[in-house]
mmCIF file of the C-alpha atoms, coordinates in Angstrom:
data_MODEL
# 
_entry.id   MODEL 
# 
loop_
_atom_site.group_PDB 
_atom_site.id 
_atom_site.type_symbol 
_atom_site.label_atom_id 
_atom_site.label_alt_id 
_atom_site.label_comp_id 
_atom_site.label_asym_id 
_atom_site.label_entity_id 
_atom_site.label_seq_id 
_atom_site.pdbx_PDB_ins_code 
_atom_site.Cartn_x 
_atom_site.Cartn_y 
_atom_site.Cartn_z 
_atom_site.occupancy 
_atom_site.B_iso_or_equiv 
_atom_site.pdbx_formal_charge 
_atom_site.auth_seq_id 
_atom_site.auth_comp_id 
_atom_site.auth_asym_id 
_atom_site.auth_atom_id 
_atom_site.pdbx_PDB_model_num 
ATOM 1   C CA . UNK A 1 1   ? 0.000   0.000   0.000  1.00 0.00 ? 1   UNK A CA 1 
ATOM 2   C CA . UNK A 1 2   ? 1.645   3.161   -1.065 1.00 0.00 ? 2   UNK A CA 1 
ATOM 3   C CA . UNK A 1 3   ? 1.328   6.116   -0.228 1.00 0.00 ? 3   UNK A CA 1 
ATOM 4   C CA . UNK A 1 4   ? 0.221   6.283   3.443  1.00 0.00 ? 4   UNK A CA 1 
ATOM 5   C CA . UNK A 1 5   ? -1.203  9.295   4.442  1.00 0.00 ? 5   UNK A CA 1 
ATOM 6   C CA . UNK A 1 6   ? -3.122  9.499   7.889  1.00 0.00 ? 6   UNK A CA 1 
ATOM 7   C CA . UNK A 1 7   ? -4.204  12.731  10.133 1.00 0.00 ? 7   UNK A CA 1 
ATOM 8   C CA . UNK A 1 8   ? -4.687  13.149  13.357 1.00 0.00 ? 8   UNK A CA 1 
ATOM 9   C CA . UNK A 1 9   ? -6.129  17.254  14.490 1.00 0.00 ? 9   UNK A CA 1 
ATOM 10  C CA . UNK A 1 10  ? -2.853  18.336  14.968 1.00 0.00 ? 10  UNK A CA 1 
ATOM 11  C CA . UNK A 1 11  ? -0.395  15.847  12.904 1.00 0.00 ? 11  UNK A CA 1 
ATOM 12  C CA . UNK A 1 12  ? -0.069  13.756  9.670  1.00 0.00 ? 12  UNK A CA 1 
ATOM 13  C CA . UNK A 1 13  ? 1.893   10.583  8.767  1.00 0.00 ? 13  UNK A CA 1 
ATOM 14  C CA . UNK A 1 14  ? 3.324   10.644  5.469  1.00 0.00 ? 14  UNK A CA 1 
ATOM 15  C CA . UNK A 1 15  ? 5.796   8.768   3.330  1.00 0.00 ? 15  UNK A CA 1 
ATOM 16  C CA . UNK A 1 16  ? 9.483   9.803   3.759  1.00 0.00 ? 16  UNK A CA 1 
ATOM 17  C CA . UNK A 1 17  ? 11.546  11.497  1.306  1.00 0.00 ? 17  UNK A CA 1 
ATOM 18  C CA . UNK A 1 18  ? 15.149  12.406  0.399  1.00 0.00 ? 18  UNK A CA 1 
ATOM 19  C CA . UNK A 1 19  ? 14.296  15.678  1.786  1.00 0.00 ? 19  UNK A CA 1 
ATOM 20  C CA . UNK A 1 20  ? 13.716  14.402  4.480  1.00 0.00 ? 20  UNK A CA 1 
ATOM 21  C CA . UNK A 1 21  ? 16.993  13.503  5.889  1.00 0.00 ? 21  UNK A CA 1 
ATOM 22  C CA . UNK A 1 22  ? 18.275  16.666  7.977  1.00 0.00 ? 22  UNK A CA 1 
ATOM 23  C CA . UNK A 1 23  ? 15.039  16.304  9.908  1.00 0.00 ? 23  UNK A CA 1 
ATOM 24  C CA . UNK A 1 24  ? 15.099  12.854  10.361 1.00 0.00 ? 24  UNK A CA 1 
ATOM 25  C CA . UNK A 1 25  ? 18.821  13.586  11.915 1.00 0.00 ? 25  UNK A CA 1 
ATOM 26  C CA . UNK A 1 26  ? 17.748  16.477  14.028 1.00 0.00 ? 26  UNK A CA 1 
ATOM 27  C CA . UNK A 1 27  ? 16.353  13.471  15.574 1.00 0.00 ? 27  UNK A CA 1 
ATOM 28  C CA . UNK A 1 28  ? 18.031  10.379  15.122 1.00 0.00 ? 28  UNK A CA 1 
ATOM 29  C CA . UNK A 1 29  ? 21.422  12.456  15.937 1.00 0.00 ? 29  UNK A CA 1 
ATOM 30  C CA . UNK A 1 30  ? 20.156  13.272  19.103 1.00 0.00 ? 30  UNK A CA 1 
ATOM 31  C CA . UNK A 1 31  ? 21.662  12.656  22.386 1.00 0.00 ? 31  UNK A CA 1 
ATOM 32  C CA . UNK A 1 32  ? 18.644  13.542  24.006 1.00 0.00 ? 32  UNK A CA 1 
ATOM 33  C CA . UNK A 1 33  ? 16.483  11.977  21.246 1.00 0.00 ? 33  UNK A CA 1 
ATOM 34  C CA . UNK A 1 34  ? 17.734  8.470   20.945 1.00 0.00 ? 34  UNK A CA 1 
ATOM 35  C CA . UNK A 1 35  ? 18.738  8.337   24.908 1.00 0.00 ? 35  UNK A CA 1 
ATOM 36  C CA . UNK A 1 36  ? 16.032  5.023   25.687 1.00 0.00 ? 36  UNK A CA 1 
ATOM 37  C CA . UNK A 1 37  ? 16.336  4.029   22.189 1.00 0.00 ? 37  UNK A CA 1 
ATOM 38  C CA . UNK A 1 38  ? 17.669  0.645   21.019 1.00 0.00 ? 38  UNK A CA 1 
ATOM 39  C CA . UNK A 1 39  ? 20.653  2.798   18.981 1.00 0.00 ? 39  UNK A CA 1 
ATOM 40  C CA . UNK A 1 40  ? 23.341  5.289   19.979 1.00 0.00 ? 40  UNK A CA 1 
ATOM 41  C CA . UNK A 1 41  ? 23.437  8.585   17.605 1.00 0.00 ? 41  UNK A CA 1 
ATOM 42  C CA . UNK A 1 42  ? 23.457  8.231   14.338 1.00 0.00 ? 42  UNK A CA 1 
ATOM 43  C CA . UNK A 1 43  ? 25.840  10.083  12.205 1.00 0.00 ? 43  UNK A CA 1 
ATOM 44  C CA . UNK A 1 44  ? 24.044  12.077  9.114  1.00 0.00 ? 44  UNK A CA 1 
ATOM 45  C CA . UNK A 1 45  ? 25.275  9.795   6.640  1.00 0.00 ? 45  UNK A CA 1 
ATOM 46  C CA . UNK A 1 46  ? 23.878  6.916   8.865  1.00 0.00 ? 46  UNK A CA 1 
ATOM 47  C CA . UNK A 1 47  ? 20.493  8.939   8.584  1.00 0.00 ? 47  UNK A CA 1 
ATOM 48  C CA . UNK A 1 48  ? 20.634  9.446   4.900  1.00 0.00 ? 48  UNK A CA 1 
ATOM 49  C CA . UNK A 1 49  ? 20.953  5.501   4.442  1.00 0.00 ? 49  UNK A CA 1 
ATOM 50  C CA . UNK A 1 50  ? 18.231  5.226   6.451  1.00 0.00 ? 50  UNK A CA 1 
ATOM 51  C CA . UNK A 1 51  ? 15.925  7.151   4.620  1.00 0.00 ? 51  UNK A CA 1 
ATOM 52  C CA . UNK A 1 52  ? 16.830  5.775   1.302  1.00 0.00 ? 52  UNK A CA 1 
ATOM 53  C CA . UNK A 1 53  ? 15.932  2.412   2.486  1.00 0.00 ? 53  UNK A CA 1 
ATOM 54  C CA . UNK A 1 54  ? 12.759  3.526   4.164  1.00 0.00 ? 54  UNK A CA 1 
ATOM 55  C CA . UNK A 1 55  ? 12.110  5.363   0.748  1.00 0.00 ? 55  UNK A CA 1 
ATOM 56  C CA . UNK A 1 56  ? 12.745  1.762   -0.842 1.00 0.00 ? 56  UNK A CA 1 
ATOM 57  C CA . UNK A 1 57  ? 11.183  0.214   0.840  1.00 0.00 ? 57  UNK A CA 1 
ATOM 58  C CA . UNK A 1 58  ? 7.648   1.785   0.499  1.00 0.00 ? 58  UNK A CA 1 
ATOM 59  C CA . UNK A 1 59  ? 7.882   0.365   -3.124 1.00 0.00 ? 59  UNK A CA 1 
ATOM 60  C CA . UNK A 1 60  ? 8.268   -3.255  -2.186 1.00 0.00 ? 60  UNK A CA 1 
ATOM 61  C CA . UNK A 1 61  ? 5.256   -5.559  -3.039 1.00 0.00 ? 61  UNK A CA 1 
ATOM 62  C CA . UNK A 1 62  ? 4.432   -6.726  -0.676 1.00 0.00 ? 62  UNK A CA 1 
ATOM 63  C CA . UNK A 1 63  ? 5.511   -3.946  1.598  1.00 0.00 ? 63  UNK A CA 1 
ATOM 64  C CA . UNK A 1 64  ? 6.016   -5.382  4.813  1.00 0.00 ? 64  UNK A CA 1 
ATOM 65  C CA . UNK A 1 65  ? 7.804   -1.763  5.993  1.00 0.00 ? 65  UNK A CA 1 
ATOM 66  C CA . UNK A 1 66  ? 6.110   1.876   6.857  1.00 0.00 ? 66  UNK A CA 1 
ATOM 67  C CA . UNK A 1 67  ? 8.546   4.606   7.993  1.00 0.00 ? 67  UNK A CA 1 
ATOM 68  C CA . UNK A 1 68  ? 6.612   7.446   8.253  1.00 0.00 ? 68  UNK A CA 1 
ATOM 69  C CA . UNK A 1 69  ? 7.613   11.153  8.860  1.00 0.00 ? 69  UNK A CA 1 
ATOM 70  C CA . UNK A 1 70  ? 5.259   12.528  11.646 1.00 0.00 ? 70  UNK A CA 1 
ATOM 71  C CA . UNK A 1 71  ? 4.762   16.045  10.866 1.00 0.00 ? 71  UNK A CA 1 
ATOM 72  C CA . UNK A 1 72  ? 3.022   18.877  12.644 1.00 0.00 ? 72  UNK A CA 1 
ATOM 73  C CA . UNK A 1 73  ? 0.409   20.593  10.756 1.00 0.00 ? 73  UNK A CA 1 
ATOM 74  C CA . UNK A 1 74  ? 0.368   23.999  12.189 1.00 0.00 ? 74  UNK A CA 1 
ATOM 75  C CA . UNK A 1 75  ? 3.912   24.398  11.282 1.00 0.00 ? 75  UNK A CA 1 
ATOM 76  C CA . UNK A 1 76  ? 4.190   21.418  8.103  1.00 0.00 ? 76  UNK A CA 1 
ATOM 77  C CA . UNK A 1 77  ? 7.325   20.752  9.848  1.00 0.00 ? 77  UNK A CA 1 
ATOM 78  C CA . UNK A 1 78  ? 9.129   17.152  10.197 1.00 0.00 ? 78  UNK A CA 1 
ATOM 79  C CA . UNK A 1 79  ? 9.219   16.402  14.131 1.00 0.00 ? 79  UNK A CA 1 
ATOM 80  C CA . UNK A 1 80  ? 9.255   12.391  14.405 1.00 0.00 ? 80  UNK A CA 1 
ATOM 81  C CA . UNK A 1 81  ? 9.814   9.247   12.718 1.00 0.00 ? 81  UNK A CA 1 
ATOM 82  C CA . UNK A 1 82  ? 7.489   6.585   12.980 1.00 0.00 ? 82  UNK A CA 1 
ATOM 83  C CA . UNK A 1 83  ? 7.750   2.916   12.077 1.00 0.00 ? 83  UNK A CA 1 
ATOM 84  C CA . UNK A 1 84  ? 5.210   0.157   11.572 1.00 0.00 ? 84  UNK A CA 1 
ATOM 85  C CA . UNK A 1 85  ? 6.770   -3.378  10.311 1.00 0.00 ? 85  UNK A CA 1 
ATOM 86  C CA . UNK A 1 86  ? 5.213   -6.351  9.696  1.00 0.00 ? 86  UNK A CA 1 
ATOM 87  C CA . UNK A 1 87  ? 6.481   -9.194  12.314 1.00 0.00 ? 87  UNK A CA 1 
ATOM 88  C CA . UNK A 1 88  ? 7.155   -12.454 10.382 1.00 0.00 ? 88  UNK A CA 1 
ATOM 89  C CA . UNK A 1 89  ? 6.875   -14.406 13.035 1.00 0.00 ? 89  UNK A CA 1 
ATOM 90  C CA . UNK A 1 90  ? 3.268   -13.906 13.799 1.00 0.00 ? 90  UNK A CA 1 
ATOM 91  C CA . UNK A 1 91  ? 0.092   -14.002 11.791 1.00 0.00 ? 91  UNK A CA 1 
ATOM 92  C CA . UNK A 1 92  ? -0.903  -10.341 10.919 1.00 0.00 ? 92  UNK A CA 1 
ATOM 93  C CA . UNK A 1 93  ? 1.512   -8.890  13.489 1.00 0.00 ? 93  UNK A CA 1 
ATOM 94  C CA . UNK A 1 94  ? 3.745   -5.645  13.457 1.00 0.00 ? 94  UNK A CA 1 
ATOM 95  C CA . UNK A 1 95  ? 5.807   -4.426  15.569 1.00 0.00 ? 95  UNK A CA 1 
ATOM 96  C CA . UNK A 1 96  ? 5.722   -0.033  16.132 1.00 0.00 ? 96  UNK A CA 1 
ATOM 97  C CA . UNK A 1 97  ? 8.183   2.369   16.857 1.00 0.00 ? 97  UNK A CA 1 
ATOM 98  C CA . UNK A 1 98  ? 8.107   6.298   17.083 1.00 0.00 ? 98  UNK A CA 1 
ATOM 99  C CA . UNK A 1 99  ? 10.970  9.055   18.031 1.00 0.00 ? 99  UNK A CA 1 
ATOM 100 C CA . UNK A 1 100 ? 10.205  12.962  18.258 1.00 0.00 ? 100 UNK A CA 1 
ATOM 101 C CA . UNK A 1 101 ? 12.414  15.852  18.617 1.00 0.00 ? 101 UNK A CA 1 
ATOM 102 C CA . UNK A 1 102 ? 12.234  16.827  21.779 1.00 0.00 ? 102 UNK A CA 1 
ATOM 103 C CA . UNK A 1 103 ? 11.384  19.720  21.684 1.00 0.00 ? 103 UNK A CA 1 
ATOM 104 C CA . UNK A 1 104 ? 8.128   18.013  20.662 1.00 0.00 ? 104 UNK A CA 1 
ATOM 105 C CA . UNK A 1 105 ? 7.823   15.935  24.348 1.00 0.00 ? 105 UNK A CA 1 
ATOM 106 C CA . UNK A 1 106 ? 5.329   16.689  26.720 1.00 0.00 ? 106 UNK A CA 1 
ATOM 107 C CA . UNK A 1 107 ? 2.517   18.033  24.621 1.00 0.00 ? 107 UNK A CA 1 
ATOM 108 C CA . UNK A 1 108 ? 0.527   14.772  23.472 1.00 0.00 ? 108 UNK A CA 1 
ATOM 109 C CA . UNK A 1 109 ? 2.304   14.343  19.986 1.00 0.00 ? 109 UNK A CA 1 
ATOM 110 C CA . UNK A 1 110 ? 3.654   10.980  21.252 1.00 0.00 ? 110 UNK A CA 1 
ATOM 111 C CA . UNK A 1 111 ? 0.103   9.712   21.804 1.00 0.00 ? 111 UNK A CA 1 
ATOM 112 C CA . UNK A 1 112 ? -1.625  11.044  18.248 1.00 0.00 ? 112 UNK A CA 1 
ATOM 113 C CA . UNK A 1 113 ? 1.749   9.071   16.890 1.00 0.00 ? 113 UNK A CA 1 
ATOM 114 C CA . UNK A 1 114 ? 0.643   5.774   18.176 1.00 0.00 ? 114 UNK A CA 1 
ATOM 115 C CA . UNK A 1 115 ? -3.329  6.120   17.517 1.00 0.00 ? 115 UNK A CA 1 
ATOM 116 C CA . UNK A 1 116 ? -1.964  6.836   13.765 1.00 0.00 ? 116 UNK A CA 1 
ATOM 117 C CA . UNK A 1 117 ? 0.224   4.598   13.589 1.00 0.00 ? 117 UNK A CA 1 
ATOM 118 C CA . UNK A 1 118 ? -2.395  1.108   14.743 1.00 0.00 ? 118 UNK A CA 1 
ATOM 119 C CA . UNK A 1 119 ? -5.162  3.171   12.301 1.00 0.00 ? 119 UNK A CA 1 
ATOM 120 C CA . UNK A 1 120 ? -2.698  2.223   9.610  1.00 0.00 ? 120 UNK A CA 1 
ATOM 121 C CA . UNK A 1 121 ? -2.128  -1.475  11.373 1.00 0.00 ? 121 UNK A CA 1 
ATOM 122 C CA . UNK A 1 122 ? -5.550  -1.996  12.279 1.00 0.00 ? 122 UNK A CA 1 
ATOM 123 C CA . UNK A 1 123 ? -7.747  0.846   10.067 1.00 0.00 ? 123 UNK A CA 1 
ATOM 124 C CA . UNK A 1 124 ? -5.621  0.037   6.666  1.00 0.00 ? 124 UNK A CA 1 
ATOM 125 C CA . UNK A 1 125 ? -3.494  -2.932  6.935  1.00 0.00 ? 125 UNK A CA 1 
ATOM 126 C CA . UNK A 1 126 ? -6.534  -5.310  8.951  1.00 0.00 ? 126 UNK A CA 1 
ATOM 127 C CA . UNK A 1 127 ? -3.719  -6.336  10.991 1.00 0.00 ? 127 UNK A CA 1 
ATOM 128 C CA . UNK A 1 128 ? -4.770  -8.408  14.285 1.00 0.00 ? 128 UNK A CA 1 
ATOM 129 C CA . UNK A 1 129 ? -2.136  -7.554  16.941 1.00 0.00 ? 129 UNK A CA 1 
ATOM 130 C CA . UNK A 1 130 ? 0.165   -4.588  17.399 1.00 0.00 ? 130 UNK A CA 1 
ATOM 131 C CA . UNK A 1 131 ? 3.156   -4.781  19.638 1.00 0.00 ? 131 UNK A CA 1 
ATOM 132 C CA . UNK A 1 132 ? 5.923   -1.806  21.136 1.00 0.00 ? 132 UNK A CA 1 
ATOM 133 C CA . UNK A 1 133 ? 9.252   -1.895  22.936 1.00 0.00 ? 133 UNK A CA 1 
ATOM 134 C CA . UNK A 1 134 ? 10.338  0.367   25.644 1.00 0.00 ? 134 UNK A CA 1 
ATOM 135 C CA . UNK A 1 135 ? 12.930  0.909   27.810 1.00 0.00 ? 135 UNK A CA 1 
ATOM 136 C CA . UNK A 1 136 ? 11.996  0.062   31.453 1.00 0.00 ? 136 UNK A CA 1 
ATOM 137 C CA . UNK A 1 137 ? 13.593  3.917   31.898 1.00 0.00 ? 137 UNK A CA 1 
ATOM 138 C CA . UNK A 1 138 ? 11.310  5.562   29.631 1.00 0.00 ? 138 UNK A CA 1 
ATOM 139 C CA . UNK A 1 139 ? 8.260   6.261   31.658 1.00 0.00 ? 139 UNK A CA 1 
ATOM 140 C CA . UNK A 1 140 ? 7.023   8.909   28.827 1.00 0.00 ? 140 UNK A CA 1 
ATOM 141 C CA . UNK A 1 141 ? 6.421   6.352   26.336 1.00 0.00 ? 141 UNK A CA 1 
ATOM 142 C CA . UNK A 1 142 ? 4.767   4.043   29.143 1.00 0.00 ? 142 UNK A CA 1 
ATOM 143 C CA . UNK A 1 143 ? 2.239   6.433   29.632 1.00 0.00 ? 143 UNK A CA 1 
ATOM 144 C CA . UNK A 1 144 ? 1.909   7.196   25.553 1.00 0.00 ? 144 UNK A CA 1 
ATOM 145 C CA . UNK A 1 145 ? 1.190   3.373   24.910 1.00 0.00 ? 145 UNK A CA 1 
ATOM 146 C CA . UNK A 1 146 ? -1.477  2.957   27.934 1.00 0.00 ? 146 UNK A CA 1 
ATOM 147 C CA . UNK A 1 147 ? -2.953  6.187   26.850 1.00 0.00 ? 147 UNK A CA 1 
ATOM 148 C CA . UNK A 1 148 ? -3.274  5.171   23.238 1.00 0.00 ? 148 UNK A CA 1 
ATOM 149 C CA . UNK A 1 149 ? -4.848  2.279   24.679 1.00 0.00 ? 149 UNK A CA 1 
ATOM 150 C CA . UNK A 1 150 ? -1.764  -0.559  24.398 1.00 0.00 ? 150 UNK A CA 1 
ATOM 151 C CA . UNK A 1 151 ? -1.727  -2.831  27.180 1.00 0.00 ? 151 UNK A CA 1 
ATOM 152 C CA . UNK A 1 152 ? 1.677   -3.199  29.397 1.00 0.00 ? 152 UNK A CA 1 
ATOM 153 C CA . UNK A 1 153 ? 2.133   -7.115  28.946 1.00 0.00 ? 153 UNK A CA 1 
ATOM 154 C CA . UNK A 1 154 ? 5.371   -8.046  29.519 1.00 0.00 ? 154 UNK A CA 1 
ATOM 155 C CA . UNK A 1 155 ? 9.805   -7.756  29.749 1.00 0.00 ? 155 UNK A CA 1 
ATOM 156 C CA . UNK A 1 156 ? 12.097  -9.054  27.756 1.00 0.00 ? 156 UNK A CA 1 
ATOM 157 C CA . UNK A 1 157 ? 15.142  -9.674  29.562 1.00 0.00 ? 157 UNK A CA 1 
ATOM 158 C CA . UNK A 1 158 ? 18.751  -8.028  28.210 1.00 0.00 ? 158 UNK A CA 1 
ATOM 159 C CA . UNK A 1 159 ? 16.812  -7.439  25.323 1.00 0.00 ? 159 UNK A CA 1 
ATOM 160 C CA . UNK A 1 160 ? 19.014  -4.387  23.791 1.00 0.00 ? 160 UNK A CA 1 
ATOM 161 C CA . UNK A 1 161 ? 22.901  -3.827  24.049 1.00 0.00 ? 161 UNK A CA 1 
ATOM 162 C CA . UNK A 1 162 ? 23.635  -0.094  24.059 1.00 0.00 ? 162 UNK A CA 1 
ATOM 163 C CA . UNK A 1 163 ? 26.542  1.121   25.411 1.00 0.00 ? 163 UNK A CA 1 
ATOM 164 C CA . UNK A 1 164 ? 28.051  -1.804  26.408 1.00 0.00 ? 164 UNK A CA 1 
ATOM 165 C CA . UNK A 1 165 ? 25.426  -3.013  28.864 1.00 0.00 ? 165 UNK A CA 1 
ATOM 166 C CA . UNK A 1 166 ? 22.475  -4.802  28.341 1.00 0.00 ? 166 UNK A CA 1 
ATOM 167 C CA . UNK A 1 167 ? 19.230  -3.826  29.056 1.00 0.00 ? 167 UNK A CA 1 
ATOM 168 C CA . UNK A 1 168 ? 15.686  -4.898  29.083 1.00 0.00 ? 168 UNK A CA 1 
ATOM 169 C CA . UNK A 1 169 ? 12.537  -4.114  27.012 1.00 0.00 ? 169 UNK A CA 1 
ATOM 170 C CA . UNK A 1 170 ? 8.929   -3.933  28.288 1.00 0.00 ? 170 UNK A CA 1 
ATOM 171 C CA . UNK A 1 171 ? 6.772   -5.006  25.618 1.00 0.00 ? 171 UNK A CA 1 
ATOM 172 C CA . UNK A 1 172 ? 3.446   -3.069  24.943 1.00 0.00 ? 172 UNK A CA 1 
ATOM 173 C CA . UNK A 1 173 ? 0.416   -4.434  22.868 1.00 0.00 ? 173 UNK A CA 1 
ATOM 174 C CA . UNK A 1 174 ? -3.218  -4.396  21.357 1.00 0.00 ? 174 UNK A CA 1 
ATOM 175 C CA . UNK A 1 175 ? -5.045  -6.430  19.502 1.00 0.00 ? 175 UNK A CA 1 
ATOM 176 C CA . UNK A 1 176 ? -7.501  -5.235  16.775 1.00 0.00 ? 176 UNK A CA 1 
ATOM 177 C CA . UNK A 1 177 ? -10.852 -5.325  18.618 1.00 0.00 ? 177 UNK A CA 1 
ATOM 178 C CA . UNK A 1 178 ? -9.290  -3.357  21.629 1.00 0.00 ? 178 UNK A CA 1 
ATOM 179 C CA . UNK A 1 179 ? -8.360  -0.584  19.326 1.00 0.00 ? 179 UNK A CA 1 
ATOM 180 C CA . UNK A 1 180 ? -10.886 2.731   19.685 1.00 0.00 ? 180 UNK A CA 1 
ATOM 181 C CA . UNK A 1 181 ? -10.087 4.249   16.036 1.00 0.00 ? 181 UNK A CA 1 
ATOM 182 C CA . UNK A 1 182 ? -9.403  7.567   16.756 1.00 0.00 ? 182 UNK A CA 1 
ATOM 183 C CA . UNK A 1 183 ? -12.431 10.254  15.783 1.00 0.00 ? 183 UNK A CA 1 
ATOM 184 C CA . UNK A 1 184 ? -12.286 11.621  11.927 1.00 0.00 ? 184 UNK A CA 1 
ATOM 185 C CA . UNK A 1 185 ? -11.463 15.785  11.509 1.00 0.00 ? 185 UNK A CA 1 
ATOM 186 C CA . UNK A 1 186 ? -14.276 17.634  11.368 1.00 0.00 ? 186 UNK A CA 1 
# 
């Protein structure tokens, strides 16, 4: 399915593009950004392969891949990067990520990033069960997952190396007739 497009009052997912690489770093180069992600920093040529895959990767068929820019409508500017990927391992499963700048945090963006994201699992894609990876230490994106109605269900133990230590994941989920699509713009 290409492209994906989905709004939300005060965002919109859209496919990435070249262009969209500085952005995408202003994130993914963050200290601050990336500090209970599974990654360190990524350099901005690091970002820019990124996005070409991503960008490839919408054109697969099947596309089993959707990295999304999250963009604020107000301003039409680029602040997150959101990821919904099909799991292989389970019957119409995918597995969700999000990162915003953060200068973003703290005003509900987080939350309108999920609900779009399982409208395209669950509205678009018919998927059954959507699942989400934490860090134990990120109590921001705890609350953004229960609030867009994912249920806390379980750790993985030393799931992620970063830095040289391991460290566990707490594993978020929802299944397709839990999910409250969220309300159309007026």
């Amino acid at each position: 399915m290409y492209p994906i497009s989905r709004r939300s009052p005060r965002l919109e997912l859209r496919e990435l593009t070249v262009d969209d690489v500085d952005a995408v770093h202003a994130i993914y180069g963050s200290t601050e950004a990336t500090e209970h992600l599974s990654f360190e920093p990524r350099s901005r040529d690091q970002v820019e392969q990124i996005v070409a895959r991503s960008v490839a990767a919408a054109s697969k068929s099947p596309r089993d891949e959707y990295a999304l820019a999250v963009i604020e409508r107000y301003t039409a500017g680029l602040i997150g990067f959101a990821r919904l990927a099909l799991d292989p391992h389970q019957q119409q499963g995918a597995t969700i990520g999000f990162a915003l700048r953060p200068d973003a945090w703290g005003v509900g963006y987080g939350v309108e990033t999920v609900q779009l994201l399982l409208e395209v699992g669950f509205g678009a894609l018919e998927l059954h069960r959507i699942w989400g990876a934490r860090s134990p230490h990120n109590s921001a994106s705890a609350k953004t997952m229960l609030t867009a109605g994912m249920c806390e269900d379980y750790t993985i133990r030393e799931h992620i190396q970063k830095a040289g230590r391991w460290r566990d994941s707490v594993v978020h989920t929802i299944l397709r007739h839990e999910w409250q699509p969220i309300r159309p713009e007026a």
